[in-house]
C-alpha positions as CSV (number, residue, x, y, z in Angstrom):
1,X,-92.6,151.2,-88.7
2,X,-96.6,150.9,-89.1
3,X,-98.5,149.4,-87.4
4,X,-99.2,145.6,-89.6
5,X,-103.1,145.9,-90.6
6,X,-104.3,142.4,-90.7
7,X,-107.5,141.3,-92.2
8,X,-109.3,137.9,-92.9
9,X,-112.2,136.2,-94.8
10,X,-114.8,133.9,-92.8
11,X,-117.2,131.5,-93.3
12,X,-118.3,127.5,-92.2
13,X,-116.4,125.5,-94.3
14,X,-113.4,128.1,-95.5
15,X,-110.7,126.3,-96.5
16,X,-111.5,125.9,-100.4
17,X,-111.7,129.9,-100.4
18,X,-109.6,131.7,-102.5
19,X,-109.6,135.3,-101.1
20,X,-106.5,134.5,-99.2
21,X,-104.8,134.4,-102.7
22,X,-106.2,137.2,-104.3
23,X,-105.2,139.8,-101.4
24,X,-101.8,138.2,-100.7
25,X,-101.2,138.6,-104.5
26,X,-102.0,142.4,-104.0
27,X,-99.9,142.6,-100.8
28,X,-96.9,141.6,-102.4
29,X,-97.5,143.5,-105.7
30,X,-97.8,146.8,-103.3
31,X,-95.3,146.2,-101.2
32,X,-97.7,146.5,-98.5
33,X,-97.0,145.3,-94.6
34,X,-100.4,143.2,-93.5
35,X,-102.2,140.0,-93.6
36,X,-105.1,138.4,-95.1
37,X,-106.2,135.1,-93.5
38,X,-108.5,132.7,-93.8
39,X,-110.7,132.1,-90.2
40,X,-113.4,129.8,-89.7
41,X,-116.2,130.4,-87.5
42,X,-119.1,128.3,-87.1
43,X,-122.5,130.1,-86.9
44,X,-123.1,129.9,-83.1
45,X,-119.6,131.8,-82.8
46,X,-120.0,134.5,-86.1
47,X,-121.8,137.2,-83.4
48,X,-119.0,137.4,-81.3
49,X,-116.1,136.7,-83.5
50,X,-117.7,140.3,-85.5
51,X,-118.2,142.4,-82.4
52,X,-114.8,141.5,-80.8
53,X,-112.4,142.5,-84.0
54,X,-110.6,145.0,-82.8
55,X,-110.0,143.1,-79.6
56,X,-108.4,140.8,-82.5
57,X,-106.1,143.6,-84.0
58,X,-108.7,142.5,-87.1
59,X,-109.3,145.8,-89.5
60,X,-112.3,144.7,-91.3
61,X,-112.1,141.2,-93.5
62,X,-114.9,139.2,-96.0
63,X,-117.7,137.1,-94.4
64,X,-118.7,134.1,-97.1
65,X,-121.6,131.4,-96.5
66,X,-123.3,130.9,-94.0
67,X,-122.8,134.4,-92.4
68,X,-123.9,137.4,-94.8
69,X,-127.3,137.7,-93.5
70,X,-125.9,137.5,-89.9
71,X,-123.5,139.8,-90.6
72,X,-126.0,142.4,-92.1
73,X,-128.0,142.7,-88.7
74,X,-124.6,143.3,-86.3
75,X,-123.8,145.9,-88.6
76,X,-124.3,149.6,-86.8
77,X,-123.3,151.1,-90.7
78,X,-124.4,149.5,-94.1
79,X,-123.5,151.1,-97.4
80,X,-126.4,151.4,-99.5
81,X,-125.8,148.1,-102.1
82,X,-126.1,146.3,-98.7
83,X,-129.0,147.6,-97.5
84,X,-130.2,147.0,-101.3
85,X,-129.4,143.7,-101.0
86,X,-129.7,142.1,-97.6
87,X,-126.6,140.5,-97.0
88,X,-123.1,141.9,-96.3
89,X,-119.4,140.4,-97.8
90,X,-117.1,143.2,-96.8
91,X,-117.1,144.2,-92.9
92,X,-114.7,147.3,-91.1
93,X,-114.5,149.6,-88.0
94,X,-115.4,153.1,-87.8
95,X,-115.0,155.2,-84.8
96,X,-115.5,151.3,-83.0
97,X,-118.6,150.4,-85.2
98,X,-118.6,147.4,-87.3
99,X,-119.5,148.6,-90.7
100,X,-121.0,146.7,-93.7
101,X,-120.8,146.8,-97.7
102,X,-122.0,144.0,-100.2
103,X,-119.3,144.0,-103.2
104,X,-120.7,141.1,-105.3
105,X,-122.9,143.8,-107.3
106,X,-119.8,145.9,-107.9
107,X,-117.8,142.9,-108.7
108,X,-120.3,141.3,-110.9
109,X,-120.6,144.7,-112.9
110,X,-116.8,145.6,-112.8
111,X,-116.1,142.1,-114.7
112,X,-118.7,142.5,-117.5
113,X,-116.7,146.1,-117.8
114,X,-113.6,144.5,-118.1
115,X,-115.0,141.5,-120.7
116,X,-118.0,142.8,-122.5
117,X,-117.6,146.4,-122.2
118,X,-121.0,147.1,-123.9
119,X,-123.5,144.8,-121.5
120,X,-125.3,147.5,-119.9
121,X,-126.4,149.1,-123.4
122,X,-129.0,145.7,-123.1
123,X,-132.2,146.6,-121.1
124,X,-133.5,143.3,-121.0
125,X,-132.2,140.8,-118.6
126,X,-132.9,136.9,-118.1
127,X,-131.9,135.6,-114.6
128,X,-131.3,132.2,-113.9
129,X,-131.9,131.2,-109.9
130,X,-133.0,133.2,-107.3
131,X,-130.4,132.4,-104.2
132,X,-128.4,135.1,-102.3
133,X,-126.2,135.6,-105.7
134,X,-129.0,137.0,-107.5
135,X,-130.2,139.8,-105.3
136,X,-126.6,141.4,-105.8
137,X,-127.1,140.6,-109.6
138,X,-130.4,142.1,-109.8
139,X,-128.9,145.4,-107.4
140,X,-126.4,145.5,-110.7
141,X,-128.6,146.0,-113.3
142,X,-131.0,147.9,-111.4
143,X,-128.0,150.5,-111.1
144,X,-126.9,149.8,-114.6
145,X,-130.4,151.2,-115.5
146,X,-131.7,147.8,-117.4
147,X,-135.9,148.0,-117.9
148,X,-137.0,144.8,-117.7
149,X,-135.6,141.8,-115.4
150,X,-136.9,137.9,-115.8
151,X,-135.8,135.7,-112.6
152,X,-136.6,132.2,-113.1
153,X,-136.7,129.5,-110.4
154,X,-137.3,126.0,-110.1
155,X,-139.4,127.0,-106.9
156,X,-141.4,130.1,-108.3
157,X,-141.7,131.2,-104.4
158,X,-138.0,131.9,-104.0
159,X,-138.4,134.5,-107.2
160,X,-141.6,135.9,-106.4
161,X,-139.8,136.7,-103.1
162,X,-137.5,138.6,-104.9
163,X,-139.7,140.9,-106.8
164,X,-141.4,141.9,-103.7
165,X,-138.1,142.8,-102.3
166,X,-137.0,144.6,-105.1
167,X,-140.5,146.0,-106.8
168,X,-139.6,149.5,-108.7
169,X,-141.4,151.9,-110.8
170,X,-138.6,152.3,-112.9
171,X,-138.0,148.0,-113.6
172,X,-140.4,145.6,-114.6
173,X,-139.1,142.8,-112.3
174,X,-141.1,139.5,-113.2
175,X,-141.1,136.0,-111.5
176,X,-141.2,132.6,-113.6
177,X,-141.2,128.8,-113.5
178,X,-138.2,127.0,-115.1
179,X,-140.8,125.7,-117.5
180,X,-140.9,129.5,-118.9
181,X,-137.2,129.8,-119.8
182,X,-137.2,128.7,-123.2
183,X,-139.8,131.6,-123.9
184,X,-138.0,134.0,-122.1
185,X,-134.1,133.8,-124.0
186,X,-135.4,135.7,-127.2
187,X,-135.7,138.6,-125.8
188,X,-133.1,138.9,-123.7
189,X,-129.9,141.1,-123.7
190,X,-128.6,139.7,-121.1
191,X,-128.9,136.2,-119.3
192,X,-127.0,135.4,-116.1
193,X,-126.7,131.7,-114.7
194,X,-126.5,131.8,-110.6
195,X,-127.4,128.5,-110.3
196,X,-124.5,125.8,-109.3
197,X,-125.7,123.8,-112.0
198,X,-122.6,123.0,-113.6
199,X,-120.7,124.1,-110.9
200,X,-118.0,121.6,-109.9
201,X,-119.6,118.9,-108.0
202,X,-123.2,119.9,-109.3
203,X,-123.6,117.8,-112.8
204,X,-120.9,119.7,-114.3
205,X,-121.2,116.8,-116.8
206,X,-124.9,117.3,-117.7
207,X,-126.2,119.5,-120.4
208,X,-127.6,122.7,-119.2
209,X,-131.5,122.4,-119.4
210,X,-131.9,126.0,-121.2
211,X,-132.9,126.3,-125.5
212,X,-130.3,129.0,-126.2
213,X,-130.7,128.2,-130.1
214,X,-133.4,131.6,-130.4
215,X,-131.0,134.0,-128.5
216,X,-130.0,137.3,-130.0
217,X,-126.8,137.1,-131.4
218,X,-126.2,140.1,-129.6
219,X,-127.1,138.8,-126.2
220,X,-124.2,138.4,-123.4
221,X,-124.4,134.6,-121.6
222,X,-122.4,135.3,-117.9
223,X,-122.2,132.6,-115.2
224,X,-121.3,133.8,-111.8
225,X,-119.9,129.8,-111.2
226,X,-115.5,130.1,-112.0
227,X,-115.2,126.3,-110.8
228,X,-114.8,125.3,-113.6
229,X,-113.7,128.5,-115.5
230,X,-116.2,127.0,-118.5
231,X,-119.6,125.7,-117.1
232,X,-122.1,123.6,-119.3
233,X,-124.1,127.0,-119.7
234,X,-121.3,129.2,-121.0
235,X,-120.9,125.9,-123.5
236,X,-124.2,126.1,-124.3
237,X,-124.0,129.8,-125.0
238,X,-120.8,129.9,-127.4
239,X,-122.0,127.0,-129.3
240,X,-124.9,129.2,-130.2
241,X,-122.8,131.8,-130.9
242,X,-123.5,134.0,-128.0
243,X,-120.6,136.0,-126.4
244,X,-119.6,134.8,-122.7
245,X,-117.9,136.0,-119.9
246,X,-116.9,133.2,-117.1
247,X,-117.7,134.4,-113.4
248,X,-113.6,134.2,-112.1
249,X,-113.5,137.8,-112.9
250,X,-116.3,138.6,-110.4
251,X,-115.0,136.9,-107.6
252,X,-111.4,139.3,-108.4
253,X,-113.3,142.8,-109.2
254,X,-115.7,142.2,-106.0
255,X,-112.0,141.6,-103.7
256,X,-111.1,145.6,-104.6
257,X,-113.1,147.9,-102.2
258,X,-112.7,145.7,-99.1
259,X,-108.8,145.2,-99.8
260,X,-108.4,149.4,-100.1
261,X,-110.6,150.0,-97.1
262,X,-108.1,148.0,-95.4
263,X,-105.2,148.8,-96.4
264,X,-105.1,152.3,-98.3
265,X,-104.5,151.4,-101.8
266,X,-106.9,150.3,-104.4
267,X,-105.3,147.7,-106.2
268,X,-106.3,146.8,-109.6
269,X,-107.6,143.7,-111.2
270,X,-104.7,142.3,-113.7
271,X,-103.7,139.2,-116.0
272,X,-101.6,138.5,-113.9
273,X,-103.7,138.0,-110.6
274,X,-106.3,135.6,-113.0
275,X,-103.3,133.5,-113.8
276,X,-102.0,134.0,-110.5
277,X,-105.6,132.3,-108.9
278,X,-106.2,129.8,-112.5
279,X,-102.7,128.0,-111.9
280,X,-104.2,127.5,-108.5
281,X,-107.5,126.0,-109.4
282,X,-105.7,123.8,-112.2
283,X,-104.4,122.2,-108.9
């Protein structure tokens, strides 16, 4: 009988993540043998919880807040979107080496595939935040080939940082104040909320501070927030008649690679896993 491959996901808190129930969903739908567990690990403990997995009979798992930029520098391998992006999600051995990948770009593309299938024929791009979230966005649409890419911040520093880290000759990559929003929806194909405002616990209640009204109707709104499914900026964006996609589908697409790296079988993204993980959040 083989050998059970057991994998996990980690981070400080962990409880509320739902990566347990995406890969035992996929476990049982393959009739696979292997686990997928939830471990937390405070940061003093992440260094040697990631060089001791295979001490652990661990092949690989998903590292969440606060441990993606620690994970990044234990890595002896990174995949290129991680070394695009800073940060790893997705850890495995090779040969005894830990290996890292960052999946969020993959997943954040995969889902406007699946919803929007045309999003990448935009060139023009309006970010919204400039955390750890949008450097795997902006990796995304710099692969997608969009032109021209607008982060706004409410601390202009944070984006500016980001421009310097991804400054290209082929994308215009510009840094701006929240003040400039407004200004900058018109022209957008594309505008993607990585903020947690709206995000449960975050002013979900409140009316997203962003003038939509001048949008193309031909722009795409995306928030990569799924609690709740509907933020107060996808609101905002169908009210003006914009097309949406919610960000639930990103956290599912992004599960893929890791879950086939560790167990042999890529499984696929279905109706059935988003109700599978909704009836769980209408818990």
């Amino acid at each position: 009988m083989a050998e059970k491959k057991q994998a996990f996901v980690t981070g400080y808190p962990i409880k509320h993540s739902r990566s347990p129930l995406i890969h035992g969903f996929w476990l049982r739908e393959y009739g696979l043998q292997g686990s997928y567990q939830a471990m937390e690990v405070a940061p003093e403990d992440f260094a040697s919880f990631a060089k001791t997995l295979a001490a652990q009979n661990l092949v690989g798992g998903n590292v969440t807040l606060p441990h993606k930029e620690e994970a990044f520098k234990l890595c002896a391998k990174l995949d290129d979107a991680a070394k695009a992006i800073g940060a790893v999600n997705t850890l495995w051995l090779e040969n005894g080496e830990l290996c890292g990948s960052n999946t969020d770009a993959y997943g954040f593309a995969a889902n406007l595939d699946a919803l929007a299938p045309d999003w990448d024929k935009a060139d023009t791009a309006l970010i919204l935040g400039a955390g750890g979230a949008s450097r795997a966005i902006i990796h995304a649409l710099k692969e997608r080939g969009f032109k021209t890419i607008s982060i706004v911040n409410r601390t202009l520093a944070r984006a500016e940082e980001l421009v310097r880290h991804f400054k290209s000759d082929e994308v215009a990559i510009t840094a701006h104040e929240w003040a400039e929003a407004d200004a900058l929806v018109p022209s957008a194909g594309l505008i993607v909320n990585t903020t947690s405002l709206g995000m449960s616990g975050h002013g979900e209640n409140q009316e997203f501070p962003l003038d939509l009204s001048k949008a193309s109707h031909q722009a795409l709104a995306t928030d990569i927030v799924y609690v709740p499914l509907e933020t107060g900026f996808l609101k905002k964006a169908k009210t003006a008649g914009l097309k949406t996609a919610d960000g639930l589908g990103m956290l599912l697409h992004q599960a893929v690679p890791g879950f086939e790296r560790w167990f042999g079988v890529r499984p696929e993204v279905t109706d059935a896993l988003r109700a599978h993980i909704l009836e769980d959040m209408a818990k």
